[in-house]
C-alpha positions in Angstrom: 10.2 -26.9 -20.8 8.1 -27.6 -24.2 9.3 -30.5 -26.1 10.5 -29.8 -29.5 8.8 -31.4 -32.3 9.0 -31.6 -35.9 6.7 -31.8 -38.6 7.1 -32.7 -41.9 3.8 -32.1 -44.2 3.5 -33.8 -47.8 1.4 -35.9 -49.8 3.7 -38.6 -49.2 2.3 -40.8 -52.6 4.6 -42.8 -51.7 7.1 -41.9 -48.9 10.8 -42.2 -49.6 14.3 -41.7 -48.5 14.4 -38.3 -49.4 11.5 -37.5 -46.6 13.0 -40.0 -44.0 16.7 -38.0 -44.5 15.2 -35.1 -44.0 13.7 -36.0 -41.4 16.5 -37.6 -39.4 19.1 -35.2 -40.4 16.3 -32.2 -39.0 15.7 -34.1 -35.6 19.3 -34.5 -35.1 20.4 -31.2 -35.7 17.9 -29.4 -34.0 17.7 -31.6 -31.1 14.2 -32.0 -31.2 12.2 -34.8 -29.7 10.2 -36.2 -32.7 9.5 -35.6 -35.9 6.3 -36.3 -37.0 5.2 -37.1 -40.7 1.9 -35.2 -41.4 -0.3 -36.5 -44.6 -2.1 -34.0 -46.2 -5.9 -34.5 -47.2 -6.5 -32.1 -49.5 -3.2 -30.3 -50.3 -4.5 -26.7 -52.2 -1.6 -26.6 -54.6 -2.1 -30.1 -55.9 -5.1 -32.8 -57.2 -4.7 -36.2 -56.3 -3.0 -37.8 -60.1 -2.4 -41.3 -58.6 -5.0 -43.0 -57.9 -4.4 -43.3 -54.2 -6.0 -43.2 -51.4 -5.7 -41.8 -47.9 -5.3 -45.1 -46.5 -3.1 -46.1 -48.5 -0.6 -43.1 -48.4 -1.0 -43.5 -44.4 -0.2 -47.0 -44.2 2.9 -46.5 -46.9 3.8 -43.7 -44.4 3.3 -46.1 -41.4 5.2 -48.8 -43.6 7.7 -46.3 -43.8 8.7 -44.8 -40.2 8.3 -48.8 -38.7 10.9 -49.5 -36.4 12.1 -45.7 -35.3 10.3 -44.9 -32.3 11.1 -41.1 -32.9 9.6 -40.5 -36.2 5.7 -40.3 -35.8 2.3 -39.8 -37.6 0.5 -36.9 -37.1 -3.3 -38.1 -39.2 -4.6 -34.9 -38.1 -5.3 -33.2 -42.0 -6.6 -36.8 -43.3 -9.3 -36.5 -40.3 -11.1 -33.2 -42.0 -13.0 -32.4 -44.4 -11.9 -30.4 -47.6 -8.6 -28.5 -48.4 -5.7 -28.9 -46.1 -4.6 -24.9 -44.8 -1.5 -25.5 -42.8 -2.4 -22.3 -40.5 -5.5 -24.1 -39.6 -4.1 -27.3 -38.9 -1.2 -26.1 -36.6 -3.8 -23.6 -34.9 -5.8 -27.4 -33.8 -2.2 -28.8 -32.8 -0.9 -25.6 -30.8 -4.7 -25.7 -28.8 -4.4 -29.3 -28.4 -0.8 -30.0 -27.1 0.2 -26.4 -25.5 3.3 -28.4 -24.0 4.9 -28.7 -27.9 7.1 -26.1 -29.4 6.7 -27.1 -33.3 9.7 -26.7 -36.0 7.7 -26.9 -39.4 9.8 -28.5 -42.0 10.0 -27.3 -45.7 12.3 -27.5 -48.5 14.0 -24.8 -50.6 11.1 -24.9 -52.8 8.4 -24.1 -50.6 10.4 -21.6 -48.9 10.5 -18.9 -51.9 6.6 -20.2 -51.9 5.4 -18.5 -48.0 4.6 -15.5 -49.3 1.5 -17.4 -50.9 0.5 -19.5 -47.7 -2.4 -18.8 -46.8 -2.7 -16.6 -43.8 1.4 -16.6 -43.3 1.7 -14.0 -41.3 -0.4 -15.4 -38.3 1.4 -18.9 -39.2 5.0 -17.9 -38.4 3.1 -17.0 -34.9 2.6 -20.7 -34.1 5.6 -22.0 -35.7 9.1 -22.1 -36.4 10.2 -22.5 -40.1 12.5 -25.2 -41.1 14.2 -24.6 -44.8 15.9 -27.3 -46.2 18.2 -27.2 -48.8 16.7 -28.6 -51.9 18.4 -28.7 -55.5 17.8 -25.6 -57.6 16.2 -23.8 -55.0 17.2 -21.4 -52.1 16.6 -20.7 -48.7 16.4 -17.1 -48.3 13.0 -15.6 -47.1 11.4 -13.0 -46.0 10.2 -14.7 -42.9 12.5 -16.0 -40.2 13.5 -19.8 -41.3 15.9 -21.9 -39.4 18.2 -23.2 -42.1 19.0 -26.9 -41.8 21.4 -28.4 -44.2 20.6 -32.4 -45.5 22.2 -34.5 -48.1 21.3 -33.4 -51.5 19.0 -36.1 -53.3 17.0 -35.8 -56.9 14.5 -37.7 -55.4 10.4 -37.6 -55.4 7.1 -39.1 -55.3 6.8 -37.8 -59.0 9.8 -39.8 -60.2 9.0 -42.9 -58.2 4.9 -43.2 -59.9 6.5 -42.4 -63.0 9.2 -45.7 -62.6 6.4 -48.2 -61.1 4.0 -47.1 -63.9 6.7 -47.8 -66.7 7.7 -51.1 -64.9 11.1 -49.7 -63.8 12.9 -50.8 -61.0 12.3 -48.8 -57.7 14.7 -50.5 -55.1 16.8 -48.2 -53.1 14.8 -45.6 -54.0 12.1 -45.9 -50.9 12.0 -48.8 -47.9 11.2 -52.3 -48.8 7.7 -52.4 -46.7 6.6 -49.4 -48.6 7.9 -51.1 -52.4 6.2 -54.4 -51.1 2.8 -52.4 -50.1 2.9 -50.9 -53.8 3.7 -54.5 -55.4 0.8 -56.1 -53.3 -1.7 -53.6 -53.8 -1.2 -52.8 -58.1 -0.5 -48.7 -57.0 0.5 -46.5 -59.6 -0.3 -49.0 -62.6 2.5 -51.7 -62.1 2.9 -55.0 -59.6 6.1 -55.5 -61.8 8.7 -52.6 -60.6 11.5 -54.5 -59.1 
């Protein structure tokens, strides 16, 4: 029997609550056996604003999951060269771990978005979609997504950078490790954001 595992793509600039609920509430309700938390290099929809680099969004990210032995890393995207395709990516993981069945994690927003993945049609081949609810957005697709239904939280990377940089307080907003790594290191233009 292939175990079931989760993975949940993003910039994660910085990693926050919002991603570890989703998470947690996907693994639980699908049963599966991990999630993993996959950092994207190059994503193709986005430039890299912050100032960031992939070293420190993967050691935010390891900051982040510390401590829950089924939430993972997958570094495969920050290991290659160039824009980040997810069809390419989960073509490497399917050849590499035949024994995993993977659930692909996206919210609302990136659900009404498939239709402009590249190479889509090939990728709902390897994988099974996870929508997540998300506010303002909707589920409903085209392609066959498993809906999975998580807290609703205004939350995002966006926000956070946008709080740090005007010296606003960030607590409760993303795990202490990961606020500590921002504070210690001057990311996103503040030290001062407690």
């Amino acid at each position: 029997m292939k175990r079931k595992v989760g993975i949940l793509g993003g910039t994660f600039d910085p990693p926050h609550f919002g991603h570890l609920v989703i998470a947690n509430e996907v693994l639980h309700q699908l049963e599966l056996d991990h999630v993993k938390f996959m950092p994207n290099n190059v994503p193709p929809h986005k430039e890299n604003v912050s100032g960031t680099t992939s070293s420190d969004r993967l050691r935010m990210l390891e900051l982040a999951v510390e401590g829950n032995d089924r939430f993972l890393i997958e570094p495969i995207e920050l290991e290659r060269e160039g824009r980040s395709y997810t069809f390419e990516t989960m073509k490497m993981l399917t050849e590499r771990n035949p024994e995993q069945e993977y659930y692909f994690i996206i919210g609302a927003d990136m659900v009404e978005y498939l239709p402009k993945w590249h190479k889509i049609d090939e990728l709902v081949g390897l994988v099974r979609f996870v929508g997540v609810n998300r506010p303002h957005f909707k589920t409903k697709s085209l392609y066959p997504i498993i809906r999975a239904e998580v807290p609703m939280m205004e939350l995002s990377s966006t926000m956070i950078r946008d709080r740090v940089k005007t010296g606003r307080t960030i607590k409760y907003w993303l795990p202490e490790p990961v606020e500590d790594y921002i504070k210690e290191n001057g990311l996103y233009g503040s030290q001062n954001s407690s």
